[in-house]
C-alpha positions in Angstrom: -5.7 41.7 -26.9 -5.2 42.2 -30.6 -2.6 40.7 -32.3 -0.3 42.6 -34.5 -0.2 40.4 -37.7 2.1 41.2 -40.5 1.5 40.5 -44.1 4.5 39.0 -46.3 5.5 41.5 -49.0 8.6 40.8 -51.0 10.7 44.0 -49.5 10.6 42.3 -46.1 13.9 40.2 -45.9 13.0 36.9 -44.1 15.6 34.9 -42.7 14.2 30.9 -41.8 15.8 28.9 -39.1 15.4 25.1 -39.0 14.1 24.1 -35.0 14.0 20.1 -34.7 13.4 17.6 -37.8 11.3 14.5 -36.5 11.5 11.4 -38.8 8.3 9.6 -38.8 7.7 5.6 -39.8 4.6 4.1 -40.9 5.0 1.0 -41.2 2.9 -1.4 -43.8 2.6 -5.0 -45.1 5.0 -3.6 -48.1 7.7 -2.8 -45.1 8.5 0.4 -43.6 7.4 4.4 -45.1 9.8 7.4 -44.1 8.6 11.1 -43.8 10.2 14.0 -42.1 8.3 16.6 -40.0 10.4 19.8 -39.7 9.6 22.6 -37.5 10.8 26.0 -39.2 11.1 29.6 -37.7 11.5 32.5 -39.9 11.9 36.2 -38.8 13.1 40.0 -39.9 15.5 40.2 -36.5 13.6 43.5 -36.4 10.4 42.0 -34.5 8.6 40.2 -37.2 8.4 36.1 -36.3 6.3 33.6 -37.5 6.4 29.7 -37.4 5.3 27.1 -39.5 5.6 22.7 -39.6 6.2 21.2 -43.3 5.9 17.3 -43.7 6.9 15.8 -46.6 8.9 12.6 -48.2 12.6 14.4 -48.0 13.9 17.0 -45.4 14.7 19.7 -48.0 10.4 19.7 -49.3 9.7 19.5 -45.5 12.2 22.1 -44.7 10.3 24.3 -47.4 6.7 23.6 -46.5 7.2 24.5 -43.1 9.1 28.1 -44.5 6.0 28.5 -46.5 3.7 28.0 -43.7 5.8 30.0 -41.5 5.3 33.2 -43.7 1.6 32.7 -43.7 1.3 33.8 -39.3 3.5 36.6 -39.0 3.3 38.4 -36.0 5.1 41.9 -35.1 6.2 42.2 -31.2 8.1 44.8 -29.5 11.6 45.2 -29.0 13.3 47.8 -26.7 17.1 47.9 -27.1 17.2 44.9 -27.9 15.3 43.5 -25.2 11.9 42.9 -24.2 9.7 45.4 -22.2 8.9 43.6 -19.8 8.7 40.2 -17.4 6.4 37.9 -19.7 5.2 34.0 -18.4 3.4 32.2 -20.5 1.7 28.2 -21.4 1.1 26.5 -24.3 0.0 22.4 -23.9 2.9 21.6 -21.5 5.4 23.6 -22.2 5.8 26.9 -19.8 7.7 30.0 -20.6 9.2 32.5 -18.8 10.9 35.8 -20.0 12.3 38.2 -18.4 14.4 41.5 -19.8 17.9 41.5 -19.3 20.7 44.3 -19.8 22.5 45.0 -22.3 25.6 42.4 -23.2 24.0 40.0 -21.4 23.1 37.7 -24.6 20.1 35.4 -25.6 20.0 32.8 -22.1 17.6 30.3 -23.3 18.0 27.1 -24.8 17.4 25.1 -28.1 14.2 25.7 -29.5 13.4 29.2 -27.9 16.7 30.5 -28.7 16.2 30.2 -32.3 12.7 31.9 -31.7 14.3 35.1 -30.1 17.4 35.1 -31.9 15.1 35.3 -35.1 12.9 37.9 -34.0 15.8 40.0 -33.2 16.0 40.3 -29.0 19.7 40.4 -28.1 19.9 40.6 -24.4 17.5 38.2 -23.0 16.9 35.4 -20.0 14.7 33.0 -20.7 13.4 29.7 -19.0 11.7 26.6 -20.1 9.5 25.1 -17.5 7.6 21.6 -18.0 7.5 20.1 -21.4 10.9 20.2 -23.5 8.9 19.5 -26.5 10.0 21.6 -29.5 6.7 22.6 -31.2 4.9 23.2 -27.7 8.1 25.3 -27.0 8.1 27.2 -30.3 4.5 28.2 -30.0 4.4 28.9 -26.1 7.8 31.4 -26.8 5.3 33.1 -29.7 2.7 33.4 -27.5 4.6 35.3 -25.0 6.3 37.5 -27.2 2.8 38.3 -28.5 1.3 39.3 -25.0 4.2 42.1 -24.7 3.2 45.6 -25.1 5.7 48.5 -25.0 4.6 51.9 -23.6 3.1 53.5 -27.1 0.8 50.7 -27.0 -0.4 51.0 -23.2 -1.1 54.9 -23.6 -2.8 54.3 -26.8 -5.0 51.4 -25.1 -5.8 53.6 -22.0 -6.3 56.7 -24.7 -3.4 59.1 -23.3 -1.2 60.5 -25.7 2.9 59.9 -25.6 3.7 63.9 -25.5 1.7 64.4 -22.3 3.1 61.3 -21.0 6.8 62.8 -21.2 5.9 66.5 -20.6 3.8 65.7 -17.6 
């Protein structure tokens, strides 16, 4: 399946979103070293998403190497009324996804770092469940993956080569 990637262009208005920050030690015969790892998530809230991790000495540089990197795999996935098209279940390492469309005023049921993934691409009404690892970045990246593998029905007739007008007029 092809996979609908977007390239950054000033006009698109990109909002980033801050998952988990991880502070790493190293420790050496000097004493100990502190860097910060910090998972970012940036999206349109019109269907564009894209993740990215910065690492760096201080959590504002790692904050904005992970935005940067983030910009950099832009997908587009498709949104229906604010929903998703359809029942989606997904892995990714040990974290397992599942999606599911809800109706409308139901809000975004999912947790910590998949919220902020479909609160950033735009879904509104939403039940989602996390299955196995709780693991941010796994989490991040399995969510991704499933909102990649959804196809609404413009995409199915043009896969299968029908055209939308006879769909609708039969």
């Amino acid at each position: 399946m092809a996979v609908n990637r977007v390239k950054v262009t000033n006009d698109v208005e990109l909002k980033d979103r801050l998952v988990a920050i991880n502070r790493v030690t190293k420790v050496t015969k000097g004493g100990r070293t502190f860097t910060f790892a910090a998972i970012v998530v940036v999206g349109d809230g019109n269907g564009v998403i894209g993740c990215g991790l910065g690492k760096a000495g201080e959590v504002t540089a790692a904050i904005a190497k992970g935005v940067e990197a983030a910009k950099k795999n832009l997908v587009r996935v498709p949104i229906l009324k604010g929903t998703i098209p359809h029942e989606v279940e997904v892995r990714f390492g040990g974290a397992h996804v599942l999606l599911r469309p809800a109706s409308a005023g139901t809000g975004v049921v999912a947790g910590g770092a998949m919220r902020a993934v479909l609160e950033s691409v735009g879904v509104t009404d939403v039940l989602a469940k996390s299955k196995g690892s709780s693991n941010p970045h796994n989490l991040v990246k399995a969510t991704i993956k499933a909102l990649e593998e959804l196809r609404d029905a413009k995409m199915v007739a043009h896969d299968r080569g029908v055209s939308m007008s006879r769909v609708f007029n039969g």
